[in-house]
Biotite code that builds the C-alpha atoms (Angstrom):
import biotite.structure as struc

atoms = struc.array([
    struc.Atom([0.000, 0.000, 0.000], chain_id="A", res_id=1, res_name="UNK", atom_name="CA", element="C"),
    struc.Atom([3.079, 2.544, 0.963], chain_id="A", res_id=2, res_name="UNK", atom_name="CA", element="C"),
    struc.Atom([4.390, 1.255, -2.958], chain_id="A", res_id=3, res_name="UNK", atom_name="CA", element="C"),
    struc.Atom([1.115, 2.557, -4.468], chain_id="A", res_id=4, res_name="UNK", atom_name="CA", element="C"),
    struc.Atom([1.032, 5.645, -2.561], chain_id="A", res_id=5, res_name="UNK", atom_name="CA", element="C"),
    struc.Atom([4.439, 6.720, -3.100], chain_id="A", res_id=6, res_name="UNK", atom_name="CA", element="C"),
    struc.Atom([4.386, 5.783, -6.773], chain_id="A", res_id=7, res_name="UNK", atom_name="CA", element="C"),
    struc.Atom([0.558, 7.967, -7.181], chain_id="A", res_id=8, res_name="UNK", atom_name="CA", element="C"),
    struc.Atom([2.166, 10.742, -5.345], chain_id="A", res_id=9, res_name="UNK", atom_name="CA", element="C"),
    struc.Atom([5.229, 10.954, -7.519], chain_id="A", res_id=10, res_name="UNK", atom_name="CA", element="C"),
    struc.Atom([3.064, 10.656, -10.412], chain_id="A", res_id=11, res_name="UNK", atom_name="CA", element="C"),
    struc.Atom([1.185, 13.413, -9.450], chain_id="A", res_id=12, res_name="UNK", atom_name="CA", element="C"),
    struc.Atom([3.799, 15.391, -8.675], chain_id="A", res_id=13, res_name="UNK", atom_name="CA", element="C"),
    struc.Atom([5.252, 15.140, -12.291], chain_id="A", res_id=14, res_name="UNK", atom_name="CA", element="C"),
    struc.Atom([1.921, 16.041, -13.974], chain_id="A", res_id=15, res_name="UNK", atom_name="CA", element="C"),
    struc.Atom([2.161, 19.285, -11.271], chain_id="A", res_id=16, res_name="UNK", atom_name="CA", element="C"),
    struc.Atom([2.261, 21.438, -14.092], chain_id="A", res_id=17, res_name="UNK", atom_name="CA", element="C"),
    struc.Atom([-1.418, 20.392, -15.309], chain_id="A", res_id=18, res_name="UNK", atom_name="CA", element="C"),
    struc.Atom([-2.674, 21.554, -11.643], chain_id="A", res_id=19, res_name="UNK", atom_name="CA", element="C"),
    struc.Atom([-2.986, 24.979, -11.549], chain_id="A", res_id=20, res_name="UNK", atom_name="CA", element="C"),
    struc.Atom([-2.387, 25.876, -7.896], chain_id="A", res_id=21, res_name="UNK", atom_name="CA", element="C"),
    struc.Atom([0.777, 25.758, -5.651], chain_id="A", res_id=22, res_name="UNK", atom_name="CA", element="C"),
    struc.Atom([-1.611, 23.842, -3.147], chain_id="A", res_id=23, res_name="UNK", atom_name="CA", element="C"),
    struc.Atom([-1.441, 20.887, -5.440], chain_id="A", res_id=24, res_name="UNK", atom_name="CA", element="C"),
    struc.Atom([2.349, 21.003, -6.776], chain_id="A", res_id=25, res_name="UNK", atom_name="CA", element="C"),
    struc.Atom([3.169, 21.112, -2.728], chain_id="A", res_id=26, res_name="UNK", atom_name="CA", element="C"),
    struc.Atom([0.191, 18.543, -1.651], chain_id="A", res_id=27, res_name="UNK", atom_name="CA", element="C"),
    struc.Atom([1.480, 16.374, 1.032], chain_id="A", res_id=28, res_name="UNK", atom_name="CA", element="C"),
    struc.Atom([-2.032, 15.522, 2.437], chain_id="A", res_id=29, res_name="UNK", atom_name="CA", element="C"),
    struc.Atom([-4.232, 12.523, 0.942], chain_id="A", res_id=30, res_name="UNK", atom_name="CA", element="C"),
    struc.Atom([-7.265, 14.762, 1.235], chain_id="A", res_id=31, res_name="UNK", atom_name="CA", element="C"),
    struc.Atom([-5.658, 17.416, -1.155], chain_id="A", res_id=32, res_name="UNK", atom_name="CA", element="C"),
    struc.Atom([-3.930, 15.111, -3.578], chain_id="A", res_id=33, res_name="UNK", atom_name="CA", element="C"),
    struc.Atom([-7.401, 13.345, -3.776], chain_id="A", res_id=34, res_name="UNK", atom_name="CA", element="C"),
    struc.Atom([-8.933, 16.915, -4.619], chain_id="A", res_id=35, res_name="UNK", atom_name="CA", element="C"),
    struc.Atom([-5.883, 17.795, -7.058], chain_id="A", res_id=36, res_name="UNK", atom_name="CA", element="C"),
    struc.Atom([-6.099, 14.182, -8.801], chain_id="A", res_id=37, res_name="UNK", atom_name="CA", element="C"),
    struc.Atom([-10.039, 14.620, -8.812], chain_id="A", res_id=38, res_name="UNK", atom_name="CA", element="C"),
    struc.Atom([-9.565, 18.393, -10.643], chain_id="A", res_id=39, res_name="UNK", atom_name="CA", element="C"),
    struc.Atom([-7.443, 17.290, -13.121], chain_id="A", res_id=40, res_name="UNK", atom_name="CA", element="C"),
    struc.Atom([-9.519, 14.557, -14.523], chain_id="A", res_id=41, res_name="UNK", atom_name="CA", element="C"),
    struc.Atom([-12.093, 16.922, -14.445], chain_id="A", res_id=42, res_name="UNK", atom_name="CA", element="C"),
    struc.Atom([-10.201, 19.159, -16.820], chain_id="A", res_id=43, res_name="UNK", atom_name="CA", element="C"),
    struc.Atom([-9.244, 16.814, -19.081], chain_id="A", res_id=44, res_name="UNK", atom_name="CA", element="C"),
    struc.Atom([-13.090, 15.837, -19.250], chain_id="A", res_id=45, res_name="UNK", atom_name="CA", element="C"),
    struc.Atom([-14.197, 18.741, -19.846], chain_id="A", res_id=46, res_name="UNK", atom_name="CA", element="C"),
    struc.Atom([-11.616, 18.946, -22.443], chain_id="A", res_id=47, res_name="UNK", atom_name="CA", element="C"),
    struc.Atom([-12.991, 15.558, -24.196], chain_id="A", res_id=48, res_name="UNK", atom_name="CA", element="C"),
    struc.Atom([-16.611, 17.015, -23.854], chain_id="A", res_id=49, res_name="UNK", atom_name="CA", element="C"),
    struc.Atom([-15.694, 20.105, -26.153], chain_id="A", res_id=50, res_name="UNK", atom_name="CA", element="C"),
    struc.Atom([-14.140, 17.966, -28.597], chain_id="A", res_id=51, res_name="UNK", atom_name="CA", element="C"),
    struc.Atom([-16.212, 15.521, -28.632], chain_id="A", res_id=52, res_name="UNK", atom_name="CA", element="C"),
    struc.Atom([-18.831, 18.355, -29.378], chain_id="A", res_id=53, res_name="UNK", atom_name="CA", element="C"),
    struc.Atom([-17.008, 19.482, -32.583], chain_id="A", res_id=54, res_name="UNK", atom_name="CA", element="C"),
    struc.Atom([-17.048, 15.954, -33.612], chain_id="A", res_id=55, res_name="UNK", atom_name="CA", element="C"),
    struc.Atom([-20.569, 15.720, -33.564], chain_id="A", res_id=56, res_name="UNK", atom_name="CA", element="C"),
    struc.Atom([-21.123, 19.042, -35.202], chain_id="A", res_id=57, res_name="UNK", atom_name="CA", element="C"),
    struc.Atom([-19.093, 17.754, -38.468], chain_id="A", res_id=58, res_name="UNK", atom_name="CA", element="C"),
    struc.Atom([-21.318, 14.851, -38.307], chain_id="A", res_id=59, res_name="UNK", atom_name="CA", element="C"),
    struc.Atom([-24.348, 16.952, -37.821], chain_id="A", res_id=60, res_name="UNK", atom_name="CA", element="C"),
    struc.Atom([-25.469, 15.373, -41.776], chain_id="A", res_id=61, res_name="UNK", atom_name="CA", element="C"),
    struc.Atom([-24.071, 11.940, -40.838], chain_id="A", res_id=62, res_name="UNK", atom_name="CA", element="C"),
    struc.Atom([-27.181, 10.290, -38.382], chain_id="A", res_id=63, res_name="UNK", atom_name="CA", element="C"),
    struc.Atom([-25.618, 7.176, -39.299], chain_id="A", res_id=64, res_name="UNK", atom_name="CA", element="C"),
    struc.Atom([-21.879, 7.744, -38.110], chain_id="A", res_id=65, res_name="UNK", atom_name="CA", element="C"),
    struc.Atom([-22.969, 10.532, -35.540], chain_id="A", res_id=66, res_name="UNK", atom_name="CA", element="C"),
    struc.Atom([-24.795, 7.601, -34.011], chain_id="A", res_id=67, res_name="UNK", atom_name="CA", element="C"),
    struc.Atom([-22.014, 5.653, -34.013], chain_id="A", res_id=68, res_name="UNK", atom_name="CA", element="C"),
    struc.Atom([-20.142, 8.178, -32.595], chain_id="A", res_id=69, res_name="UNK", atom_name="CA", element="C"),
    struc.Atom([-22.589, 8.182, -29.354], chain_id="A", res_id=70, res_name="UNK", atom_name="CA", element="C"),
    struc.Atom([-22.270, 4.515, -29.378], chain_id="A", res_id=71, res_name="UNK", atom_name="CA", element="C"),
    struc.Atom([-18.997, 4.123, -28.829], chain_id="A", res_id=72, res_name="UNK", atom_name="CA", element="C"),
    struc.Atom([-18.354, 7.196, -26.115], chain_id="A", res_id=73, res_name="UNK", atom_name="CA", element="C"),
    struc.Atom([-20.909, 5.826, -24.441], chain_id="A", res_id=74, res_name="UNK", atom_name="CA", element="C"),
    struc.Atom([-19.056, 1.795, -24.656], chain_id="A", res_id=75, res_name="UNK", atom_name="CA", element="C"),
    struc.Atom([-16.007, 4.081, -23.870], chain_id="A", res_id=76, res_name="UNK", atom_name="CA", element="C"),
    struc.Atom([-16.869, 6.089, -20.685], chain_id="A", res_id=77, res_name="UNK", atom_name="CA", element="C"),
    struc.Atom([-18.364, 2.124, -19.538], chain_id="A", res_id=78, res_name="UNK", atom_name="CA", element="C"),
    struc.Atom([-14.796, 0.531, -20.374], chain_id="A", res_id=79, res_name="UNK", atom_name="CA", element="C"),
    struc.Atom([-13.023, 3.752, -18.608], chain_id="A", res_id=80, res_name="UNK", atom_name="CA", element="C"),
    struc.Atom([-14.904, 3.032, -15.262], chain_id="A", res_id=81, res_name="UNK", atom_name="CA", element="C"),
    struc.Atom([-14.698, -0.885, -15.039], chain_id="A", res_id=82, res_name="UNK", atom_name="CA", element="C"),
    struc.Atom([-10.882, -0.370, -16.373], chain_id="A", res_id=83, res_name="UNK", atom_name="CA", element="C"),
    struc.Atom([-10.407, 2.480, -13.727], chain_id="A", res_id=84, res_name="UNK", atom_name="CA", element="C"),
    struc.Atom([-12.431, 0.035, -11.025], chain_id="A", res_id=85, res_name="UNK", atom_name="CA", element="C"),
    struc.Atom([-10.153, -2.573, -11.785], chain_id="A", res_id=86, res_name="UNK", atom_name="CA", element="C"),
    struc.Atom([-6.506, -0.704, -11.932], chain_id="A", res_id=87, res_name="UNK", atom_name="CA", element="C"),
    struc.Atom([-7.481, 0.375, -8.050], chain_id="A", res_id=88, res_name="UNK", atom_name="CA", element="C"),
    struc.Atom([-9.402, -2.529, -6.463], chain_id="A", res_id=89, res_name="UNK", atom_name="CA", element="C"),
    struc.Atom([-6.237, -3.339, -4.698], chain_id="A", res_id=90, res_name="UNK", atom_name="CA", element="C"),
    struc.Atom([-6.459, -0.025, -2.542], chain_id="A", res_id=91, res_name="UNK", atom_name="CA", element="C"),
    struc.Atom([-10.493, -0.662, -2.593], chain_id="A", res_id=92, res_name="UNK", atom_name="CA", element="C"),
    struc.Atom([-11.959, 1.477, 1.227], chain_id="A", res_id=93, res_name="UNK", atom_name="CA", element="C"),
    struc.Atom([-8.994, 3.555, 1.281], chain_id="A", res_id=94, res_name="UNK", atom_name="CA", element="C"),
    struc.Atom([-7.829, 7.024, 1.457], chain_id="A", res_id=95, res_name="UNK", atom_name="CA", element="C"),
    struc.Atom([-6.009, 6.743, -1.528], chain_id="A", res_id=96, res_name="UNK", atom_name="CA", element="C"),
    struc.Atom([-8.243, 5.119, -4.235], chain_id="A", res_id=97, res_name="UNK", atom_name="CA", element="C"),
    struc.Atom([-9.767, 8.537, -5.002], chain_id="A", res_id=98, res_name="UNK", atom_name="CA", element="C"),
    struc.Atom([-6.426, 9.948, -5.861], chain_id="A", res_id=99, res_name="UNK", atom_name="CA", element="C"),
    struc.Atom([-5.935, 6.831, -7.809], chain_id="A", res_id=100, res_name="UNK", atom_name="CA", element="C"),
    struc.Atom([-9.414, 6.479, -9.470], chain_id="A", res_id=101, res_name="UNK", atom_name="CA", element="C"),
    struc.Atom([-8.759, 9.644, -10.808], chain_id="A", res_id=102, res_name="UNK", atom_name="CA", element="C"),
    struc.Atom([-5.254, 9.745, -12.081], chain_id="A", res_id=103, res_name="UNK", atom_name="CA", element="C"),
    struc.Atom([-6.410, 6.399, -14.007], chain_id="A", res_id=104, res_name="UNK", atom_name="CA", element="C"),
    struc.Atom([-9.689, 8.041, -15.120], chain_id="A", res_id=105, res_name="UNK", atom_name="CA", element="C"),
    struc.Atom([-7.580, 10.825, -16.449], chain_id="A", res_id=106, res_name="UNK", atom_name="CA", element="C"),
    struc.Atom([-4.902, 9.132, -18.202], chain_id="A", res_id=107, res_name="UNK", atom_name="CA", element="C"),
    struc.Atom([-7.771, 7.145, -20.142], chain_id="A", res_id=108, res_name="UNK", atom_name="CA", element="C"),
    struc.Atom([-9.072, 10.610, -20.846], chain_id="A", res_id=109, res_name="UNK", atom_name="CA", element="C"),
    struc.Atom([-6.409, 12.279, -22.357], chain_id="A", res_id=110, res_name="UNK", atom_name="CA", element="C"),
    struc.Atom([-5.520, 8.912, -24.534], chain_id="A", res_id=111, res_name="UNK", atom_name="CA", element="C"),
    struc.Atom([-9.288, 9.582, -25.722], chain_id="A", res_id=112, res_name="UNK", atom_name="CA", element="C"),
    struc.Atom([-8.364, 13.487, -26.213], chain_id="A", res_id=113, res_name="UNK", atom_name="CA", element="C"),
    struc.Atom([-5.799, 12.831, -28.718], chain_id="A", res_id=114, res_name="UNK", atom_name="CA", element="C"),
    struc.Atom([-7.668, 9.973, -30.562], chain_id="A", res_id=115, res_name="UNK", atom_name="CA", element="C"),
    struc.Atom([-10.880, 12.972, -30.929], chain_id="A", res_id=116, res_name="UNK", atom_name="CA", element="C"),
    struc.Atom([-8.195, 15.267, -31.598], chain_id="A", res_id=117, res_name="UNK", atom_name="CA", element="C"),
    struc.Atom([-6.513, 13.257, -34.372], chain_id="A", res_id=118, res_name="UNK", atom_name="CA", element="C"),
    struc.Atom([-10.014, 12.698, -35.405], chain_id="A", res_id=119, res_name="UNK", atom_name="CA", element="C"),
    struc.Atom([-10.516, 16.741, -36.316], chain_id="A", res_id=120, res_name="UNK", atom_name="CA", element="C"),
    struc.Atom([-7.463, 16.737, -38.215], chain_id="A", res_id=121, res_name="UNK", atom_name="CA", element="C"),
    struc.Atom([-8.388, 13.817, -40.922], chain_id="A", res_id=122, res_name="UNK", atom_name="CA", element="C"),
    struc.Atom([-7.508, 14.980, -44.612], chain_id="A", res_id=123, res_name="UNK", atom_name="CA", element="C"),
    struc.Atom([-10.117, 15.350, -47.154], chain_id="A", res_id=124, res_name="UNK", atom_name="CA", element="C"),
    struc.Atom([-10.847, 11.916, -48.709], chain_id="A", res_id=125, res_name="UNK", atom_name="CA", element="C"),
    struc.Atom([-8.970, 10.168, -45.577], chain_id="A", res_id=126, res_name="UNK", atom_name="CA", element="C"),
    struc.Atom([-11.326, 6.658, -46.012], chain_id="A", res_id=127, res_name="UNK", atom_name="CA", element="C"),
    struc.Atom([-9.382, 5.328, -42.351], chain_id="A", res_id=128, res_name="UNK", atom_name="CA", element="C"),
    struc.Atom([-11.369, 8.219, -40.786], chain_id="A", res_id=129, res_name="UNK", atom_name="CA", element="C"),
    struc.Atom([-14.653, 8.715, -39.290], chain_id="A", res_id=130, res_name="UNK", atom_name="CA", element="C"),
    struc.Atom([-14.412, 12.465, -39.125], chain_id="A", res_id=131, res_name="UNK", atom_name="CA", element="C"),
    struc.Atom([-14.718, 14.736, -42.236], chain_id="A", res_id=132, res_name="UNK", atom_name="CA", element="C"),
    struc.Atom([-12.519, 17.130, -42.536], chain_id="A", res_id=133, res_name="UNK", atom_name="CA", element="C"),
    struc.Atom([-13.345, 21.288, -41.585], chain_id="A", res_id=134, res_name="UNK", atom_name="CA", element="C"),
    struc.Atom([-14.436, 22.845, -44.600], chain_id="A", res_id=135, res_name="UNK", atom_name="CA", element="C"),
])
């Protein structure tokens, strides 16, 4: 349990400069890296969510692929919390697996962030991707 901590702590510490606050680069409470952890998932969510929304508006004359589209975030965000459940059931009841939930439900974000974000930049006539290009 000490292992885990240490290594989530250290972890967090190195993405510091995605935290915007001193109070999380110098966190040395559970409660606060829990909060920190928590707040940076939450950005990178939030960051997914706008993406995700320019997705949808190039598909807004594809129904058919904007419905796959919904399909598969919605099979994604499932996989993200049984992945996320499983990567921390080892710490399952304790003060840490908040801090941990979150750093893995963020990491699994921000690999979805750059697939939707190589997604916006397909070329024109790119047949390997879902997304049309901005006109």
């Amino acid at each position: 349990m000490k292992t885990a901590m240490l290594t989530a702590a250290t972890i967090l510490a190195m993405s510091a400069p995605a935290l915007a606050t001193d109070k999380c680069v110098n966190a040395v409470d559970q409660v606060t890296m829990n909060a920190c952890s928590d707040a940076a998932f939450k950005q990178s969510d939030k960051k997914l969510n706008e993406l995700y929304r320019q997705i949808e508006a190039r598909l807004k004359d594809d129904a058919d692929t904007k419905k796959l589209l919904v399909q598969a975030q919605q099979v994604w965000v499932k996989f993200r919390d049984a992945e996320c459940s499983f990567q921390t059931s080892a710490s399952a009841g304790g003060t840490v697996t908040p801090m941990l939930a979150s750093m893995c439900m963020d990491g699994l974000t921000q690999s979805r962030v750059k697939d939707f974000e190589s997604y916006l930049k397909c070329k024109e006539g790119d047949l390997s991707c879902p997304v049309p290009s901005a006109k």
